[in-house]
N, C-alpha and C positions, 0 to 999 in steps of 0.2 A: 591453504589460503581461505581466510572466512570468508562470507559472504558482505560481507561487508566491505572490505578490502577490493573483491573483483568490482563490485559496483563503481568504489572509488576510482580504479585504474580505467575501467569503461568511460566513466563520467572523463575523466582526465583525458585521454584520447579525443574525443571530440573536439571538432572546430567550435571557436565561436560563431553565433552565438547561442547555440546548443548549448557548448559546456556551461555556461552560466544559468540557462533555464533549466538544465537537467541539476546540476547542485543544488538549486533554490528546491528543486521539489523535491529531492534525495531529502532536504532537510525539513520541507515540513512532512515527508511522510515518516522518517524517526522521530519526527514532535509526537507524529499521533497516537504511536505504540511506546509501550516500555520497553527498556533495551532485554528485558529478561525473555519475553517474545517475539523480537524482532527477526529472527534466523528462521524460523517458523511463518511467522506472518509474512517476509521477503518473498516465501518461494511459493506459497497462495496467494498472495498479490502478482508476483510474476508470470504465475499460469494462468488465472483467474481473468486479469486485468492488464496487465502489462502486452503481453504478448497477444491480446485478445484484442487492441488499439492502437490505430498508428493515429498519433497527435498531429494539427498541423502546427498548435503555437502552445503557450502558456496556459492561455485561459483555456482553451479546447482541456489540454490537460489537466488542470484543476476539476475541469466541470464532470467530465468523467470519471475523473477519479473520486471526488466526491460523492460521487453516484453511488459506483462499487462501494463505498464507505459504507452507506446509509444501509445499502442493498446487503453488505454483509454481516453488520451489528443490527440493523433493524428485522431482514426476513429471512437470509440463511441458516438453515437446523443447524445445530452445531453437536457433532458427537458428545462431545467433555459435558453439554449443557443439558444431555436427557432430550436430544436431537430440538432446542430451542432455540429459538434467536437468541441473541443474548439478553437484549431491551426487553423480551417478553419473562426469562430468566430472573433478569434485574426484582422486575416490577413482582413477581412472585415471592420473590427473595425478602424483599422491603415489608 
């Protein structure tokens, strides 16, 4: 079963109105990556971030999550990148 799949079946399990806030984020955090990295990026967001915050609402969770976001495209080395953030990567690249 993908990783995709279990999240789905997690998400579905929950009461309202959990299942509804936990779908809406399910969906914007596969806006944020491309599906070609998403299986990869699920289980570093999961370790990283997921399991590192218990949310109390929506907005708590966006805000944090956003966080992580910035935190991990703007100042985490990244192996693939010659241990760069990627933003610092980017801007070399350019």
């Amino acid at each position: 079963m993908s990783v995709r799949s279990q999240i789905k079946d997690y998400i579905a399990a929950q009461s309202e109105p959990k299942r509804s806030d936990m779908q809406e984020l399910h969906g914007f955090i596969l806006k944020m990556m491309p599906d070609a990295f998403i299986e990869s990026f699920n289980g570093k967001f999961r370790d990283a971030c997921l399991n590192q915050h218990w949310f109390t609402d929506l907005h708590d969770a966006r805000r944090t999550i956003d966080a992580w976001r910035r935190h991990y495209n703007e100042v985490r080395p990244h192996s693939a990148l010659g241990y760069l953030p990627p933003a610092v990567f980017a801007k070399r690249a350019a």
